[in-house]
TIMI-2910 file (N, C-alpha, C, CB; in pm, 1 decimal, decimal comma, always signed):
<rs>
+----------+----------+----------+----------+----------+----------+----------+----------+----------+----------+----------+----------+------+
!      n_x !      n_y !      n_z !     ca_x !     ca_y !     ca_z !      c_x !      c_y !      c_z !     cb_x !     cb_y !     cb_z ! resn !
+----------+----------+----------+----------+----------+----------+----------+----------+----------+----------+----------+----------+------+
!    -71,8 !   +812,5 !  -3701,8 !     +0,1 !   +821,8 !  -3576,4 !    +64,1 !   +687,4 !  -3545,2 !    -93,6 !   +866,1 !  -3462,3 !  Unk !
!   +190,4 !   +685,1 !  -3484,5 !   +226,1 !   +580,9 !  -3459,8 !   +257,5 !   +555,9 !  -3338,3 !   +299,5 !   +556,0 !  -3525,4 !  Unk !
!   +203,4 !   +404,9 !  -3290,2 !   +213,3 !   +323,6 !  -3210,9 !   +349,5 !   +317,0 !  -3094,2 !   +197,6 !   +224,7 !  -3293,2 !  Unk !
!   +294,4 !   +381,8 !  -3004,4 !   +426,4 !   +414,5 !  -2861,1 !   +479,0 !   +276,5 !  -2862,7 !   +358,0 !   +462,6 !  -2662,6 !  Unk !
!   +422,2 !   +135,8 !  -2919,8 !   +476,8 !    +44,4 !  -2828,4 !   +582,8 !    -56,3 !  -2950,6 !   +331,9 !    -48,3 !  -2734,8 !  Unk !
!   +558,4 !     +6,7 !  -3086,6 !   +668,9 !    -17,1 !  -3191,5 !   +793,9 !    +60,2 !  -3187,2 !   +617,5 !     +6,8 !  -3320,6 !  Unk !
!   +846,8 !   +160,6 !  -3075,1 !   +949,2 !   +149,6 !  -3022,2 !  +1003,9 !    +57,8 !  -2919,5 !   +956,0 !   +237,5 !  -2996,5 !  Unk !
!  +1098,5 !     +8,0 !  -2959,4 !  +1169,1 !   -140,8 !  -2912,0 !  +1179,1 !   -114,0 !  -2784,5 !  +1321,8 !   -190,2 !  -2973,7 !  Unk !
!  +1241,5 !    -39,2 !  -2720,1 !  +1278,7 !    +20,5 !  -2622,0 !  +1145,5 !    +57,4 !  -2554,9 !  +1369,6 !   +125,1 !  -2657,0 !  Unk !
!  +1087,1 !   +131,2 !  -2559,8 !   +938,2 !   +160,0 !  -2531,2 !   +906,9 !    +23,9 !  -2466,0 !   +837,0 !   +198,6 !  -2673,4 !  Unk !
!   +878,6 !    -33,2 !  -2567,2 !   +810,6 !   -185,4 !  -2557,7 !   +852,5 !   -263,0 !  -2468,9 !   +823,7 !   -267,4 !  -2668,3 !  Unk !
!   +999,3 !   -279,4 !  -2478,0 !  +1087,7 !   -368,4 !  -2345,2 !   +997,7 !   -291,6 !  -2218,1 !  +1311,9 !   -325,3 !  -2331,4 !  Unk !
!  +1025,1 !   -185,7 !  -2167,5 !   +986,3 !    -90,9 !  -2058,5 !   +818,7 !   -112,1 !  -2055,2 !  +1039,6 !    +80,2 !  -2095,6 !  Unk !
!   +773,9 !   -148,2 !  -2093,9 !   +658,7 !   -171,1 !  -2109,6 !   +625,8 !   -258,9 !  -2045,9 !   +627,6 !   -182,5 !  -2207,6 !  Unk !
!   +658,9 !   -362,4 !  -2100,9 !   +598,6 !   -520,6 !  -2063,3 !   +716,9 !   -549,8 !  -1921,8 !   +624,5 !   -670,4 !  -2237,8 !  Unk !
!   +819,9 !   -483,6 !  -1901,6 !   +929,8 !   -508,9 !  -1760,4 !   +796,4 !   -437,4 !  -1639,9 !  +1141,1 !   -375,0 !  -1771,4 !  Unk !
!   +755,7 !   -341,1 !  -1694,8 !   +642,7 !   -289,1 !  -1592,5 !   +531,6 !   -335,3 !  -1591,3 !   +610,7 !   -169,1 !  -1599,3 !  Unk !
!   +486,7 !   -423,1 !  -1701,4 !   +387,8 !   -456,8 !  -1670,2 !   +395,3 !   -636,4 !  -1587,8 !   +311,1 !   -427,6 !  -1801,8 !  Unk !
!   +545,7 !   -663,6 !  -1615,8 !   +545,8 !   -779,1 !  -1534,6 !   +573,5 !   -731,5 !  -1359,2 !   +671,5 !   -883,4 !  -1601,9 !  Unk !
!   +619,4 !   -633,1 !  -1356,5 !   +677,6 !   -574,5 !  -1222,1 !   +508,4 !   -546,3 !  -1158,8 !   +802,5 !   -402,4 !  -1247,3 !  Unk !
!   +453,2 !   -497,7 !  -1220,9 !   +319,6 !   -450,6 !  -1148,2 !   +214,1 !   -587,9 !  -1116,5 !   +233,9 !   -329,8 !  -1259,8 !  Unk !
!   +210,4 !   -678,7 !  -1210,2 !   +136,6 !   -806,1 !  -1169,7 !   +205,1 !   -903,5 !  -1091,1 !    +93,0 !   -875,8 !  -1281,9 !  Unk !
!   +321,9 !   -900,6 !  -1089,3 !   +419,0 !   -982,0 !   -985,0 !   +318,7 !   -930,7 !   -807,2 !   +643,9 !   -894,3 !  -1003,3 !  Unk !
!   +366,1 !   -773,5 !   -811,8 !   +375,3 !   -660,2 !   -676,9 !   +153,8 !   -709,4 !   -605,6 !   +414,6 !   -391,3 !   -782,4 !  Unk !
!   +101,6 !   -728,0 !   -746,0 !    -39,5 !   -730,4 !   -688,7 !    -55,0 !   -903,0 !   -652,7 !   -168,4 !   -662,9 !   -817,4 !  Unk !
!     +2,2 !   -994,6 !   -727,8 !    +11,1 !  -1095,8 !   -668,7 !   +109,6 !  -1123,0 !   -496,5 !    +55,1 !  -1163,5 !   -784,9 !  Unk !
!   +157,8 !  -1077,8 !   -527,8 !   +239,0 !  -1050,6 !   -350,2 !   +110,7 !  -1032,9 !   -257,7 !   +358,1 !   -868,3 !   -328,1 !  Unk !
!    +55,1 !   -873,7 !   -280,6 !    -61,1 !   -831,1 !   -203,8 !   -168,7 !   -862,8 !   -173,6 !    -90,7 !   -762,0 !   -224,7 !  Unk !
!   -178,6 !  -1007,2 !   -278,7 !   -294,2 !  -1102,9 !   -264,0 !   -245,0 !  -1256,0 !   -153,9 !   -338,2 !  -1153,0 !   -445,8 !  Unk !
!   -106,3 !  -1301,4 !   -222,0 !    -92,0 !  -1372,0 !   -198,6 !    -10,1 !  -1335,7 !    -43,5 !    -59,5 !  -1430,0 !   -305,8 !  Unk !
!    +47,3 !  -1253,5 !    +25,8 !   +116,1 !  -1218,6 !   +140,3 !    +20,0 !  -1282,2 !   +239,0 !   +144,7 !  -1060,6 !   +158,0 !  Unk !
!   -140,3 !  -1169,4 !   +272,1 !   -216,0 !  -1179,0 !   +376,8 !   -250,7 !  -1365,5 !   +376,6 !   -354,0 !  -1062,5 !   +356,0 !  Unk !
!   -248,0 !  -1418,6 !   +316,9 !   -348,0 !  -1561,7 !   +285,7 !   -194,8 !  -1628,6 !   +341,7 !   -428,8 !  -1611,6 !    +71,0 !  Unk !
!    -70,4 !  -1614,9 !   +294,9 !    +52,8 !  -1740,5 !   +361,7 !    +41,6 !  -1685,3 !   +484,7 !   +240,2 !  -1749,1 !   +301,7 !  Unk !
!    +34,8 !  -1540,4 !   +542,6 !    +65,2 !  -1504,5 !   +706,7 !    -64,0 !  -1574,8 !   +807,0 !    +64,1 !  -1304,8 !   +731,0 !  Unk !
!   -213,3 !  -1550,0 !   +725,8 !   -252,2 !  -1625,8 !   +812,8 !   -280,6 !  -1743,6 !   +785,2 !   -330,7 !  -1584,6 !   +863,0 !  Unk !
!   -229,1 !  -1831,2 !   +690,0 !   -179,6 !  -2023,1 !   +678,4 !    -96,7 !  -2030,3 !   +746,9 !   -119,1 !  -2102,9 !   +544,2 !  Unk !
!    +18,7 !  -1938,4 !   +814,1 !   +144,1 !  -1978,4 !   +876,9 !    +98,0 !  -1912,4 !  +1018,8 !   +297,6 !  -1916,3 !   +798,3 !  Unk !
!    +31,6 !  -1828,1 !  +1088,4 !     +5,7 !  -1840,1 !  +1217,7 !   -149,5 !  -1851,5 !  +1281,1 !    +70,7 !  -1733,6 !  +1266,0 !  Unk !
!   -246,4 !  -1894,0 !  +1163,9 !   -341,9 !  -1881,6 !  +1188,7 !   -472,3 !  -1769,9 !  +1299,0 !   -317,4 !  -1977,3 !  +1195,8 !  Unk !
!   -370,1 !  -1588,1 !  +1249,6 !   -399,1 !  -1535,3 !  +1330,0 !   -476,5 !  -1433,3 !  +1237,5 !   -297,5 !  -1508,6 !  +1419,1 !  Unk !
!   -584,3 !  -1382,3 !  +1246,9 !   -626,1 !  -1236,8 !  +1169,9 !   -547,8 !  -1111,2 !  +1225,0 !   -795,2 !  -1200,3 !  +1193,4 !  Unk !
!   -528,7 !  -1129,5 !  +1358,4 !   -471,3 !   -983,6 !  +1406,4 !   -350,8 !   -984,6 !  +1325,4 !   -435,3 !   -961,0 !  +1580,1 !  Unk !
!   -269,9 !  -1124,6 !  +1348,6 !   -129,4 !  -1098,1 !  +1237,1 !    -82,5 !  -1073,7 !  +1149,8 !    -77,2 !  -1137,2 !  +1208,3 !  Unk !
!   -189,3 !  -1085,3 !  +1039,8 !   -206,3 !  -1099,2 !   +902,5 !   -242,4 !   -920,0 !   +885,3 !   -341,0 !  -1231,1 !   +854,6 !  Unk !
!   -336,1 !   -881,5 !   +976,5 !   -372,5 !   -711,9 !   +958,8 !   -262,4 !   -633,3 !  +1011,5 !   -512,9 !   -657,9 !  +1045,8 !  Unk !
!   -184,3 !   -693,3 !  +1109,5 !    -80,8 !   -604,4 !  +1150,7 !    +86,4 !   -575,9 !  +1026,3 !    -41,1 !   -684,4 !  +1310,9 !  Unk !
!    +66,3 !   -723,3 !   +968,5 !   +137,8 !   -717,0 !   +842,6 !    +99,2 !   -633,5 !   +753,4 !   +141,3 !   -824,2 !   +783,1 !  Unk !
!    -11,9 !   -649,5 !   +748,7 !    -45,3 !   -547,0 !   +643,4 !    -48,0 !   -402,6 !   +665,4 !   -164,6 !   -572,9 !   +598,2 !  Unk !
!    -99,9 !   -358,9 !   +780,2 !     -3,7 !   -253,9 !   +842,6 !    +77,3 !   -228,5 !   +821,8 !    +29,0 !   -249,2 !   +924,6 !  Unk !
!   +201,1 !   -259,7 !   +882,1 !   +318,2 !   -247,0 !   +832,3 !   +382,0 !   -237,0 !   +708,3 !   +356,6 !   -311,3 !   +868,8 !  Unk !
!   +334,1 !   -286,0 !   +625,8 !   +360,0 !   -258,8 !   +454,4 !   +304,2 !   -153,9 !   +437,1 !   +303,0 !   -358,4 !   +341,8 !  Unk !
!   +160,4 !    -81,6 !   +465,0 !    +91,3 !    -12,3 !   +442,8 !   +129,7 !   +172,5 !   +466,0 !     -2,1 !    -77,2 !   +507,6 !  Unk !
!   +160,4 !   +181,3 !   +602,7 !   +197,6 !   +262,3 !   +673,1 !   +301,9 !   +349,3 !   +652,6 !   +207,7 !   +214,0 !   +754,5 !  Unk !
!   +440,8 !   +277,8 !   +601,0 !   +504,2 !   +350,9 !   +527,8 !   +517,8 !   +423,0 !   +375,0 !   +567,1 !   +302,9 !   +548,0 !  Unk !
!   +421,7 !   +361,9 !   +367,2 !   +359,5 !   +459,2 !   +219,2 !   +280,6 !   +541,4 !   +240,1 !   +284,1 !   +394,5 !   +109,0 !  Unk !
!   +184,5 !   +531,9 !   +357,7 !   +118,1 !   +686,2 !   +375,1 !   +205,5 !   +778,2 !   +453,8 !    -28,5 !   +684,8 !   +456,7 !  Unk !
!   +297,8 !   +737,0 !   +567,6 !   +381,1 !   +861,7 !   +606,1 !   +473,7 !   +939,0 !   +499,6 !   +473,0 !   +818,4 !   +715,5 !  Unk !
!   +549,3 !   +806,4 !   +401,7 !   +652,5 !   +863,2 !   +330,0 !   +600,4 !   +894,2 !   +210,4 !   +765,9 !   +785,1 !   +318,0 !  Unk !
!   +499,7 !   +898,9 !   +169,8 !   +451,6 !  +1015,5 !    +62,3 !   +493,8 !  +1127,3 !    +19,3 !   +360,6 !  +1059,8 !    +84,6 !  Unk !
!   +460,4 !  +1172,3 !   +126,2 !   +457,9 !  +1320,8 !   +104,6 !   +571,7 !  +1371,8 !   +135,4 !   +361,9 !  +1391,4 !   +175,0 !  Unk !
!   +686,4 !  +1335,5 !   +193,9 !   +841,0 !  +1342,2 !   +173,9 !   +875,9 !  +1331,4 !    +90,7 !   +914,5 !  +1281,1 !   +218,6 !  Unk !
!   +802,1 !  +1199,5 !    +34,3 !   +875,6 !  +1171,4 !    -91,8 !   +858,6 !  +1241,1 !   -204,1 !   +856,8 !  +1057,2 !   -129,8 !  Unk !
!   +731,5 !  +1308,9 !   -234,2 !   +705,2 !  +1357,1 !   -322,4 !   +780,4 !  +1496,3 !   -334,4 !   +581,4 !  +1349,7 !   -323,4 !  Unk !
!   +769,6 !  +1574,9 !   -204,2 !   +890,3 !  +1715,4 !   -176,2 !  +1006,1 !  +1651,5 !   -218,7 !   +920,6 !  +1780,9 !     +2,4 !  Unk !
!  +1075,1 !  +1506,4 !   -226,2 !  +1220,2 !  +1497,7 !   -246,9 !  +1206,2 !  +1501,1 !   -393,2 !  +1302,3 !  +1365,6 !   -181,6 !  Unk !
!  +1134,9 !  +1427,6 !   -453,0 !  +1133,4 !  +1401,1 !   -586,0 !  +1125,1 !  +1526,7 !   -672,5 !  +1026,2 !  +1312,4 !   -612,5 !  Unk !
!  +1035,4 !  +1619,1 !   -637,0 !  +1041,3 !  +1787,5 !   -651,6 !  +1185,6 !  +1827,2 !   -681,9 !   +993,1 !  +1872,9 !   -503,2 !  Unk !
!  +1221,6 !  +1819,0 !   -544,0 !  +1359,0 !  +1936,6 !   -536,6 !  +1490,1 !  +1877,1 !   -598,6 !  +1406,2 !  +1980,3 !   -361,4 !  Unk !
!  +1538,9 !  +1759,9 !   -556,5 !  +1613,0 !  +1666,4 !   -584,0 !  +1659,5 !  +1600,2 !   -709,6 !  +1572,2 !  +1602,3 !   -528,4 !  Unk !
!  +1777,2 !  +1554,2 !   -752,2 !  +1812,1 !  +1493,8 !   -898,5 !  +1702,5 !  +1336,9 !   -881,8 !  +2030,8 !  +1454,2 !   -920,1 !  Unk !
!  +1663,5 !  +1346,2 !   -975,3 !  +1602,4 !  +1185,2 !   -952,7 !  +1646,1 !  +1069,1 !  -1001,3 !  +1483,2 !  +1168,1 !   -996,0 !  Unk !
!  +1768,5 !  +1089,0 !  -1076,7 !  +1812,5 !   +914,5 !  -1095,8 !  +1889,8 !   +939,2 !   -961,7 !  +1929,4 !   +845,1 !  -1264,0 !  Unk !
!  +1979,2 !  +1052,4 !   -889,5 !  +2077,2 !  +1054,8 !   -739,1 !  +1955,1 !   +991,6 !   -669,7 !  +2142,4 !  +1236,9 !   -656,9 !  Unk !
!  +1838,8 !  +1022,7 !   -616,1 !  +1735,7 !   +981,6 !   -533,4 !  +1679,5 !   +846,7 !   -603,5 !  +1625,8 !  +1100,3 !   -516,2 !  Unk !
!  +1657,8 !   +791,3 !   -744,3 !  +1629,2 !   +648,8 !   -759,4 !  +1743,9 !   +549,5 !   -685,3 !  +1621,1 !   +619,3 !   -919,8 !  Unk !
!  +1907,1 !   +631,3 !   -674,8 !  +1975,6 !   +504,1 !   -691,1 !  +2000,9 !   +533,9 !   -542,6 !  +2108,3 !   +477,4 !   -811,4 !  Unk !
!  +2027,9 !   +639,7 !   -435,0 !  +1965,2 !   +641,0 !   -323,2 !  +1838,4 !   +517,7 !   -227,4 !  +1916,9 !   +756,0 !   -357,6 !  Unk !
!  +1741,5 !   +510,5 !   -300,8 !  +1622,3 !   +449,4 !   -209,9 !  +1664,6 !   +333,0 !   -254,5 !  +1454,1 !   +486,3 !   -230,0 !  Unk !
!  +1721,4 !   +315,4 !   -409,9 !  +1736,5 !   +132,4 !   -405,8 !  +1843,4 !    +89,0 !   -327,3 !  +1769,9 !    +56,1 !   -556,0 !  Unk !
!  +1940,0 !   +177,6 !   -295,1 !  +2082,5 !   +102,8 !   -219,1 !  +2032,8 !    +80,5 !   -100,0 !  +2232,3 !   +193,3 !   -200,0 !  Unk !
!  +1941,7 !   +191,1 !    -21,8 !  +1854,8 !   +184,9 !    +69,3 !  +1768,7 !    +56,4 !   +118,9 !  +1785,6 !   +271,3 !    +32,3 !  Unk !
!  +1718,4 !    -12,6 !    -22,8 !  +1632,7 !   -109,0 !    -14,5 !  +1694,1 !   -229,8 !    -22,3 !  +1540,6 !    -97,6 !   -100,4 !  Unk !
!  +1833,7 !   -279,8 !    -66,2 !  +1901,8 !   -329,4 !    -42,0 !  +1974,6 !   -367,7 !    +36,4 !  +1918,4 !   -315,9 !    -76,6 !  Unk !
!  +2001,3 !   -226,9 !   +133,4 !  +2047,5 !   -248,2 !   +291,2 !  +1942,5 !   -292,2 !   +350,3 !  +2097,5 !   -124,1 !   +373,8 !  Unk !
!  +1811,9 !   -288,1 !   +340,2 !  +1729,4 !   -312,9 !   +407,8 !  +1677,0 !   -523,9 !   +371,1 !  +1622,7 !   -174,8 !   +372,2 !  Unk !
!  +1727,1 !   -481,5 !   +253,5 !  +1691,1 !   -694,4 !   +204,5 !  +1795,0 !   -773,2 !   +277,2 !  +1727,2 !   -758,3 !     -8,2 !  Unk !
!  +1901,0 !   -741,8 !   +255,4 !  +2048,0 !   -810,6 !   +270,1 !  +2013,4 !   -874,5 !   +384,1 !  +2190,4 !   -714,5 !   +285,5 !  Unk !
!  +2022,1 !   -814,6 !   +478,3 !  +1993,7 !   -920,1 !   +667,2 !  +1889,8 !  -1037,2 !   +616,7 !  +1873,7 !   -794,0 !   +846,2 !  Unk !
!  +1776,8 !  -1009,9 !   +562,8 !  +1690,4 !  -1078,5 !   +533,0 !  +1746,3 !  -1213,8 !   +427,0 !  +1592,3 !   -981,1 !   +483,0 !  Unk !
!  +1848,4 !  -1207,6 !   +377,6 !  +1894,9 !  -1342,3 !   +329,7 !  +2019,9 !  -1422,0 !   +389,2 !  +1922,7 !  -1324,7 !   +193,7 !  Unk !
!  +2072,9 !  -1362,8 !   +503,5 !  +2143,5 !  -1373,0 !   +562,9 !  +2084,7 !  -1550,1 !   +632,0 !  +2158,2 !  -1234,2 !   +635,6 !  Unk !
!  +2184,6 !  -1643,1 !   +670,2 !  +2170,1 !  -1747,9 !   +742,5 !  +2091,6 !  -1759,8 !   +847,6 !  +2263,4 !  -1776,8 !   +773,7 !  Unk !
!  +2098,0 !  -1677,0 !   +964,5 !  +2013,0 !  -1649,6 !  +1083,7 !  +1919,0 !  -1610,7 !  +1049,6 !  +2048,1 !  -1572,7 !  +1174,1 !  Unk !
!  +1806,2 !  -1528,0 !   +922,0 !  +1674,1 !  -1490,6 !   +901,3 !  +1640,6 !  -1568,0 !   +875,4 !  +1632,2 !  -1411,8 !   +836,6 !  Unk !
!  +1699,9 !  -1725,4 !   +793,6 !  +1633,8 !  -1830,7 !   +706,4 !  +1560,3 !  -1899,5 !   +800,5 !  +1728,6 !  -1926,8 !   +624,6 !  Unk !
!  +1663,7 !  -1883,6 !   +936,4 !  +1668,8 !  -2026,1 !  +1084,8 !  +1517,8 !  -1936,3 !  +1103,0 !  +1846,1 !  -2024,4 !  +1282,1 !  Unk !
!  +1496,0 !  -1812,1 !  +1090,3 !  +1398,3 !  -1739,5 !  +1225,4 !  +1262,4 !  -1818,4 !  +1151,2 !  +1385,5 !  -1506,3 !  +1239,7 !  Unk !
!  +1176,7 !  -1803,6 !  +1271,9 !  +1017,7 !  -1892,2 !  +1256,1 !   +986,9 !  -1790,6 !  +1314,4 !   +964,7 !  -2054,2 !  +1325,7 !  Unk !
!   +818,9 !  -1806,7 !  +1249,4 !   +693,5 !  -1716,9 !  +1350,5 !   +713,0 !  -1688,3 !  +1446,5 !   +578,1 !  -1763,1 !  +1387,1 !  Unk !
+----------+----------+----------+----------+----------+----------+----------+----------+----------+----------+----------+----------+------+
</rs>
């Protein structure tokens, strides 16, 4: 039998996810620990995390009915343009100025 990961292609996709997934758990480690170094608050740090949290348990289960019914590269390239409208403000000049 041969080896899924001696396709080249395979392999690229492989290790792009496996850097994408240890990047995403270092975030989730490292997020709560800078929010409360930067306001020295626990409520703040849990309410952040909240907020990250929360929309993955409501939009689940939407998401999963969209992913069902729906073309899924139309709905991949959907949520990323989505997520992009949603970054953009965030590099904008006035987000850099904003503080705690």
């Amino acid at each position: 039998m041969r080896s899924p990961l001696r396709d080249k292609a395979f392999a690229r996709l492989w290790i792009a996810g496996l850097f994408a997934e240890t990047a995403e758990w270092m975030l989730q480690v490292a997020l709560p620990v800078f929010i409360y170094q930067a306001t020295g608050s626990a409520a703040s740090t849990a309410l952040t995390m909240i907020a990250g949290i929360l929309p993955i348990v409501v939009l689940s289960p939407v998401a999963g009915l969209a992913a069902d019914r729906y073309d899924r590269r139309l709905l991949l390239c959907a949520v990323c343009f989505a997520q992009a409208a949603v970054a953009i403000p965030c590099c904008s000049p006035a987000a850099r100025s904003c503080t705690w």
